[in-house]
C-alpha positions in Angstrom: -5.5 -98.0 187.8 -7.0 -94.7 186.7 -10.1 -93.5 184.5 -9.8 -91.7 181.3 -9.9 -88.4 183.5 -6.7 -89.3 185.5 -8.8 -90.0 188.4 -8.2 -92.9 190.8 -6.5 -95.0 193.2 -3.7 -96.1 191.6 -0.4 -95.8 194.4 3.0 -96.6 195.4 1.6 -98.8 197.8 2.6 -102.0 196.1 1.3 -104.0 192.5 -2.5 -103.2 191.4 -5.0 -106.1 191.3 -7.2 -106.3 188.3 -10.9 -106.6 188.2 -13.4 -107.3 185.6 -14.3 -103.7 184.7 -10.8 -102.7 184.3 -11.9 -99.7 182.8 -13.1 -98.3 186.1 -10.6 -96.7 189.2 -9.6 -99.4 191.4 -10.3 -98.5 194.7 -9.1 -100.6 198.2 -10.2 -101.7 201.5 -8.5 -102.6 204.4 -10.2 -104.9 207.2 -9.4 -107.2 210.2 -12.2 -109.7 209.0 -10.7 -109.7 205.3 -13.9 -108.3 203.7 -15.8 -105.5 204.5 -18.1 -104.8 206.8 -22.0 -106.0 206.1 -23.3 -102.7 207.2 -22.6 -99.2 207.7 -20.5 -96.7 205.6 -17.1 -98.4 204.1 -13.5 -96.3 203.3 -12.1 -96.8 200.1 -9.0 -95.0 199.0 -5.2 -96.0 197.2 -3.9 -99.2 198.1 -1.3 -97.3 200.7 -4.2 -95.7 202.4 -5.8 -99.0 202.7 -2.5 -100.5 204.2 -2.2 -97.5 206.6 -5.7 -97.9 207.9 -5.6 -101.3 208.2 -1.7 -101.6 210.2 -2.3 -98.6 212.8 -5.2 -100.5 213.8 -4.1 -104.4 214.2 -0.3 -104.0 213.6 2.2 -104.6 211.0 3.7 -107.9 210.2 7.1 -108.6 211.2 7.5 -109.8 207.2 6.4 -106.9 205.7 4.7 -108.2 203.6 1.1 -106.6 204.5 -2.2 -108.3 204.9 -4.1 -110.5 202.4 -6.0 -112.3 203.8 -3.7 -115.7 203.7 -2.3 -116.0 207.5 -4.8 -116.0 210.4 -4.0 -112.6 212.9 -2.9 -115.3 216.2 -0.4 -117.0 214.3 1.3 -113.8 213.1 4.4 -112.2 213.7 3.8 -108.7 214.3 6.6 -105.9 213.8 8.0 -104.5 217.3 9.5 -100.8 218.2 13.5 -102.1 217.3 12.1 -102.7 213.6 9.2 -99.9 213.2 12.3 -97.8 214.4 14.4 -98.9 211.8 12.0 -98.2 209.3 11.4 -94.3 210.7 15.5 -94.0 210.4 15.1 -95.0 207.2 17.6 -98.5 207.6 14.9 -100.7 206.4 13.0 -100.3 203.5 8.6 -99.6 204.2 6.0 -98.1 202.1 5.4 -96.1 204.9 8.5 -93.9 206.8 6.5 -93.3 209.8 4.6 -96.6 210.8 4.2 -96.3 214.6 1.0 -95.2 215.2 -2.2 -96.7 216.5 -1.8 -99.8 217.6 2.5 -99.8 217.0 2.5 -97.5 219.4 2.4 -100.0 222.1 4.7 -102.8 220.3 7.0 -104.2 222.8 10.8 -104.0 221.9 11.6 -107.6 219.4 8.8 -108.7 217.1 6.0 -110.4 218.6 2.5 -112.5 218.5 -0.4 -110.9 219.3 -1.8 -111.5 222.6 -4.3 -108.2 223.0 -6.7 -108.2 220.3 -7.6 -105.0 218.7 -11.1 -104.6 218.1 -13.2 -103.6 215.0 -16.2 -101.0 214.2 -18.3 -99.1 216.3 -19.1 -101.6 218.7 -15.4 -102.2 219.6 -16.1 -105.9 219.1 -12.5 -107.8 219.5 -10.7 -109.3 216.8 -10.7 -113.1 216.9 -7.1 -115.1 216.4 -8.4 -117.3 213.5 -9.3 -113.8 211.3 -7.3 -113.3 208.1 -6.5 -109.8 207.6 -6.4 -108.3 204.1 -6.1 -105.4 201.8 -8.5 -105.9 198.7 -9.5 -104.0 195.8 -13.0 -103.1 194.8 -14.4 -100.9 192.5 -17.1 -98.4 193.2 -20.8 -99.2 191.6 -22.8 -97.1 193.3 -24.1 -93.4 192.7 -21.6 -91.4 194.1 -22.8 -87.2 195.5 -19.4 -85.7 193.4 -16.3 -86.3 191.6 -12.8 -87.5 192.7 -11.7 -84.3 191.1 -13.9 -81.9 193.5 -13.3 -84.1 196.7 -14.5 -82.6 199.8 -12.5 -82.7 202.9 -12.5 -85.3 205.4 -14.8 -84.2 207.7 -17.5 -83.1 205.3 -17.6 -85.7 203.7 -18.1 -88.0 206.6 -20.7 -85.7 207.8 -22.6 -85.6 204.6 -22.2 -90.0 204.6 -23.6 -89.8 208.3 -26.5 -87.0 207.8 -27.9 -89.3 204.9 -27.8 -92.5 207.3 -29.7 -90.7 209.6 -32.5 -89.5 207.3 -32.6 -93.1 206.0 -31.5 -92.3 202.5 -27.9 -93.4 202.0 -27.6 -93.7 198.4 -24.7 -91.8 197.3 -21.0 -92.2 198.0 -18.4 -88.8 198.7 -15.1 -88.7 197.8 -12.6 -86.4 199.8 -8.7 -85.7 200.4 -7.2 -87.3 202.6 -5.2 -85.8 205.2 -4.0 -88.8 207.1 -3.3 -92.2 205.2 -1.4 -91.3 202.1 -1.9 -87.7 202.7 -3.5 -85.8 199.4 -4.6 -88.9 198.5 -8.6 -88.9 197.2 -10.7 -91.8 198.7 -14.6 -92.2 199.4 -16.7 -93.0 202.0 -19.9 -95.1 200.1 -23.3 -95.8 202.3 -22.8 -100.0 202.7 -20.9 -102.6 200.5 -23.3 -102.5 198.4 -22.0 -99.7 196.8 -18.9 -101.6 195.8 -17.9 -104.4 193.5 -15.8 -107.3 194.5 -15.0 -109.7 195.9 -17.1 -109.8 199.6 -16.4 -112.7 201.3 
C-alpha cells in the first residue's frame, strides 16, 4: 500500500494486510517473538524485507509458507541446504533467489526441526520452542526526521536512531535504502514501538 506520493512498502513479497488507516504506507516487521520488541529501536521496511530479516535469522520453513505467527518455532519444519539449493538454481519457486544466509547457512542436508535456538536482540537472549514467529504489518504514527523520498543510507540512519537514544531524546523515526533485504527498498528505523500502529501483542 502506498501514499498519495507513491511512497511506501508495498512489495512482491506476498498479499498486503490492511489496517484501519488504510490511507497510510503499510509498513512490516519481522520477529522471533511475533510482535516487536518492548524497547529499543524497531526496523520496518516491505513485506520481503521483513521476510528476509526475519528467515536469515531463525530459518525458513520447509513449507514456504513464511512466518505468521500460527505454528510455534520447536514444532517446525525448517528448510535444509537440498531445498535452499533448489531455490538458488531456480527449480523451486521463492520470493527470495538467494536464501542461504544467516542462520541457512548451517542447515543440514534434508529439512529439519530445530534443535539450536537462535537468539534475539542485543542481549542474544535464545529463542524459546513454544515462540510463534511472524511477519506483521504496522503503520508508522510517530514523528519521523525525513521523508521516504530522501532516505538516508543504512548506516546514517542507524547512527542518527542511536545518537538520539543516547542523548535521551528518541523521538523521530529515519527512513533509509536498503542495501541488504530487498535491496533499493526504503524502510525505517523508529525510536520504540511506540512509534508504530498495530497490532503489539
Amino acid at each position: 500500500m502506498k501514499d498519495a506520493g507513491g511512497h511506501g512498502s508495498e512489495t512482491r513479497g506476498g498479499p498486503q494486510t490492511n489496517l484501519g488507516g488504510s490511507h497510510l504506507p503499510v509498513w512490516y516487521h519481522g520477529s522471533p517473538t511475533g510482535f516487536p520488541g518492548p524497547t529499543g529501536a524497531i526496523h520496518v521496511g516491505t513485506q520481503a524485507a521483513a521476510r528476509m530479516a526475519l528467515e536469515a535469522r531463525i530459518g525458513i520453513p520447509a513449507d514456504l509458507q513464511g512466518w505468521s505467527g500460527n505454528r510455534e518455532y520447536g514444532k517446525t519444519l525448517l528448510a535444509g541446504a537440498n531445498k535452499l539449493g533448489s531455490i538458488e538454481r531456480g527449480e523451486t519457486s521463492y520470493y527470495d533467489k538467494y536464501p542461504s544466509s544467516g542462520y541457512n547457512m548451517d542447515a543440514p542436508k534434508d529439512d529439519y526441526y530445530p534443535t539450536k535456538m537462535p537468539t534475539m536482540g542485543r542481549e542474544q537472549t535464545p529463542m524459546t520452542p513454544g515462540m510463534r514467529p511472524a511477519v506483521r504489518a504496522y503503520q508508522i504514527s510517530g514523528p519521523m526526521g525525513n521523508r521516504p523520498d530522501t532516505p538516508y543510507s543504512d548506516m546514517q540512519a542507524n547512527k542518527l536512531a542511536k545518537a538520539q537514544q543516547t542523548r535521551g531524546n528518541g523521538k523521530n523515526g529515519f527512513y533509509y535504502k536498503n542495501i541488504g533485504e530487498d535491496s533499493g527498498s526504503i524502510s525505517a528505523v523508529v525510536p520504540s514501538r511506540n512509534h508504530l500502529s498495530g497490532q503489539m501483542g
